[in-house]
C-alpha positions in Angstrom: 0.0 0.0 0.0 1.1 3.3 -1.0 2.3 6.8 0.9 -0.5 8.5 -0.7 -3.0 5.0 0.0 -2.2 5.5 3.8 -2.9 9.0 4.3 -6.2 9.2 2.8 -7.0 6.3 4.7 -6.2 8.1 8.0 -7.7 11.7 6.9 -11.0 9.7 6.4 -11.3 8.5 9.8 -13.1 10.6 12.5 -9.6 10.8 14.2 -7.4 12.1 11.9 -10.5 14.4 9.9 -8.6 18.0 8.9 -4.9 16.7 8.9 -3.4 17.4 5.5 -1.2 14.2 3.8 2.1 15.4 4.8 1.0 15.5 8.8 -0.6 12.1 8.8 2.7 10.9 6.7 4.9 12.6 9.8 2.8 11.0 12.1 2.9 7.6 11.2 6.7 7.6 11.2 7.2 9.4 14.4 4.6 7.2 16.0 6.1 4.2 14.6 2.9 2.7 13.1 2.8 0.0 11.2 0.7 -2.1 8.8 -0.1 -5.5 10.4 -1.7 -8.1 8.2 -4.2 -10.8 10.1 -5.2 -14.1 9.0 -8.6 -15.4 8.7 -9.5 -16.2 12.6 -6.7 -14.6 14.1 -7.4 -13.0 17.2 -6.1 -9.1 18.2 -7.4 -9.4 21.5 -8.9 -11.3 24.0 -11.8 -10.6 26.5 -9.7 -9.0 29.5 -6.4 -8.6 28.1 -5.0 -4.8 27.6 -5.8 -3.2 24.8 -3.2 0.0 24.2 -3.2 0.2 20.9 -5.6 0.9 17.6 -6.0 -0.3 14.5 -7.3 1.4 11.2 -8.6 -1.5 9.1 -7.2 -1.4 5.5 -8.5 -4.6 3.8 -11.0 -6.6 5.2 -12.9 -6.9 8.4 -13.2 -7.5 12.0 -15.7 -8.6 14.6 -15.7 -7.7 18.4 -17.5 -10.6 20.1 -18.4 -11.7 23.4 -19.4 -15.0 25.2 -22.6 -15.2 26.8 -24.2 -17.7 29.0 -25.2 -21.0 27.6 -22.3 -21.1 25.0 -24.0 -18.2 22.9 -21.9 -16.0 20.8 -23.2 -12.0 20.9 -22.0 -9.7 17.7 -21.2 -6.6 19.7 -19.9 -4.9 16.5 -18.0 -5.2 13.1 -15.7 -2.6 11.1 -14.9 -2.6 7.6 -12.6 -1.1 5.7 -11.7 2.4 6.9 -13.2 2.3 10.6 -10.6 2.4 13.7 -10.7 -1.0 16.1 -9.9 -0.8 19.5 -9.4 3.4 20.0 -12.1 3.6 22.5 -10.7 1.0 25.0 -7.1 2.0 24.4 -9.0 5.7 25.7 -9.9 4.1 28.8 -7.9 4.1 32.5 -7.6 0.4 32.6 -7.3 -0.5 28.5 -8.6 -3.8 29.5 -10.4 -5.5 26.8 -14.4 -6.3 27.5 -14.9 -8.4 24.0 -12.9 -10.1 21.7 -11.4 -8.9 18.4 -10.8 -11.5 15.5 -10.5 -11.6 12.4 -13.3 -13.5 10.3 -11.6 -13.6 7.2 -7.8 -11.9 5.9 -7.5 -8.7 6.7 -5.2 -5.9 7.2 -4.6 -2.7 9.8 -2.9 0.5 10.1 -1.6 -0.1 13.8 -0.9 3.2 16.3 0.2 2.6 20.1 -2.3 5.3 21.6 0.8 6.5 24.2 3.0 7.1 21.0 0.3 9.0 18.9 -0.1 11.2 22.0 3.6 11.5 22.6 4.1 12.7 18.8 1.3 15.3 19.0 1.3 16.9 22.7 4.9 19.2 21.5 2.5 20.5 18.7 -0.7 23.1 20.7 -3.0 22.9 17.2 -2.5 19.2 16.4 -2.9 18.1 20.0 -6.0 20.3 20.3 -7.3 18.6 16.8 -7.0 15.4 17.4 -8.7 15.6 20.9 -11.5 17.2 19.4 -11.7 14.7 16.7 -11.5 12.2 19.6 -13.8 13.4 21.1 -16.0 13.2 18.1 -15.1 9.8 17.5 -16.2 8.7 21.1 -19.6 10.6 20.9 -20.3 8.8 17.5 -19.6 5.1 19.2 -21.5 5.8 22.1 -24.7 6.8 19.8 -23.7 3.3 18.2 -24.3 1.4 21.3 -27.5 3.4 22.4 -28.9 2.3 19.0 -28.0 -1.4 19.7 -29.7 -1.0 22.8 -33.1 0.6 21.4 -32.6 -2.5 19.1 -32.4 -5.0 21.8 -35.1 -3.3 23.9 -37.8 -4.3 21.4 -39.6 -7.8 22.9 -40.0 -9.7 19.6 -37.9 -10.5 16.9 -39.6 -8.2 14.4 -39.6 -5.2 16.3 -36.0 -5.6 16.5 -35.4 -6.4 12.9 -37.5 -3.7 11.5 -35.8 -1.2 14.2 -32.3 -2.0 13.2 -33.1 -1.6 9.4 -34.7 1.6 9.7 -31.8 2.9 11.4 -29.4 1.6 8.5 -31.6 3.4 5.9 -31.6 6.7 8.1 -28.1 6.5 8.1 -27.1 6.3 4.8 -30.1 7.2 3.3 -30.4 4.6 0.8 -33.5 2.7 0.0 -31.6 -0.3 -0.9 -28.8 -0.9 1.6 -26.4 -3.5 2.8 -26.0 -4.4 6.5 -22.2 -6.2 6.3 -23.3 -9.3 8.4 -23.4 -12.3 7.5 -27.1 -14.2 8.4 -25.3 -15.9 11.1 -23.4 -12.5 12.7 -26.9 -10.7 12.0 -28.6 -13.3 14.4 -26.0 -13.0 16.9 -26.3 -9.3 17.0 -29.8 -9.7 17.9 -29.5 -12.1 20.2 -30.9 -15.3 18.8 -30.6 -17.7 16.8 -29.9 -18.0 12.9 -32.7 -20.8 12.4 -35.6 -18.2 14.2 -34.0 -15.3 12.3 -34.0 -16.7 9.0 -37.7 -17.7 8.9 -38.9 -14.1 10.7 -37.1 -12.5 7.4 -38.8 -14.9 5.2 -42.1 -14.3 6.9 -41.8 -10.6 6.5 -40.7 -11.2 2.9 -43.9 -12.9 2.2 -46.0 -10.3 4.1 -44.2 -7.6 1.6 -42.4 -5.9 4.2 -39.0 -6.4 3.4 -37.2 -7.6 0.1 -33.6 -8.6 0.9 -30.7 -11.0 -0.9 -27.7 -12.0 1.2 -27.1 -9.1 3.2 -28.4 -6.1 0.8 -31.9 -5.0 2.6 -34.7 -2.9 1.5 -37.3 -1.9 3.4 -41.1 -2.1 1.6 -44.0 -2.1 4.7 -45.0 1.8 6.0 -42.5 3.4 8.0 
């Protein structure tokens, strides 16, 4: 990958929004990042480990799961191509890791130790004072991520909770047709139940007319 690759990588992220090339170029070799490539289940972290670093995914994806009782997996989140993994717990006093992060298939990161990045900006009053806003930013978006997982999950039934996620999706990128990057199996899991009960709610509401879908590209056809 490219100089040029790299930075506009970066300058898309919430983090590094407003730095020109030439700064994120400076950064990464001051901070000593480096581009880490992961094979297909490969774990970055463990549930409880420390977690002092972030990773800008490149290529690929990544899932942050969690064991629950009874053997269950629960999808806490995914990140594609161009979203940061692991910034907010590397934020935290304790950096100690509440999921786990693995790799479902090859994939590839920018990788920053958080202590370095800060090291390499604090000499510098505007960059420092950029990146904290930006950080700040970046924080405030995940948190609104997790209270829309919970409005999801606080629906009783499966539909509610099906038709509440989508909607949210087509707010957010404002696309009738949209794709929700989960697989049937990481969508049930997000949810909370099983792929066997998912995949005949969908097909039920297919039949009713109130969603058309294929693989994981959604559309949404019942009144809003």
């Amino acid at each position: 990958m490219t100089e040029s690759e790299l930075n506009r990588i970066m300058m898309k992220t919430r983090l590094f929004s407003g730095f020109r090339p030439e700064v994120c170029a400076r950064i990464r070799r001051l901070s000593k990042a480096t581009l880490r490539s992961c094979a297909a289940g490969e774990s970055l972290a463990e549930e409880g480990g420390i977690v002092d670093f972030f990773g800008i995914v490149t290529k690929g994806k990544l899932l942050c799961e969690k064991n629950s009782y009874g053997g269950h997996v629960e999808l806490i989140g995914h990140y594609a191509a161009g979203d940061p993994v692991g910034l907010d717990i590397a934020c935290t006093v304790t950096q100690r890791c509440p999921f786990r992060i693995i790799c479902p298939e090859e994939a590839e990161l920018l990788t920053f130790r958080y202590d370095a990045l800060l090291r390499v900006c604090a000499p510098h009053g505007v960059l420092y004072e950029r990146l904290a806003v930006n950080l700040i930013h970046f924080l405030a978006n995940e948190n609104i991520k997790k209270l829309y997982k919970i409005d999801v999950l606080y629906k009783r039934s499966l539909r509610e909770r099906i038709l509440v996620f989508l909607r949210n999706i087509e707010a957010r990128t404002g696309e009738s047709v949209f794709r929700i990057h989960m697989s049937r199996e990481q969508f049930a899991q997000y949810l909370g139940v099983n792929r066997s009960s998912l995949s005949h709610e969908l097909s039920l509401m297919r039949r009713e007319g109130l969603i058309r879908f294929r693989k994981d590209s959604f559309e949404l056809c019942g009144p809003r």
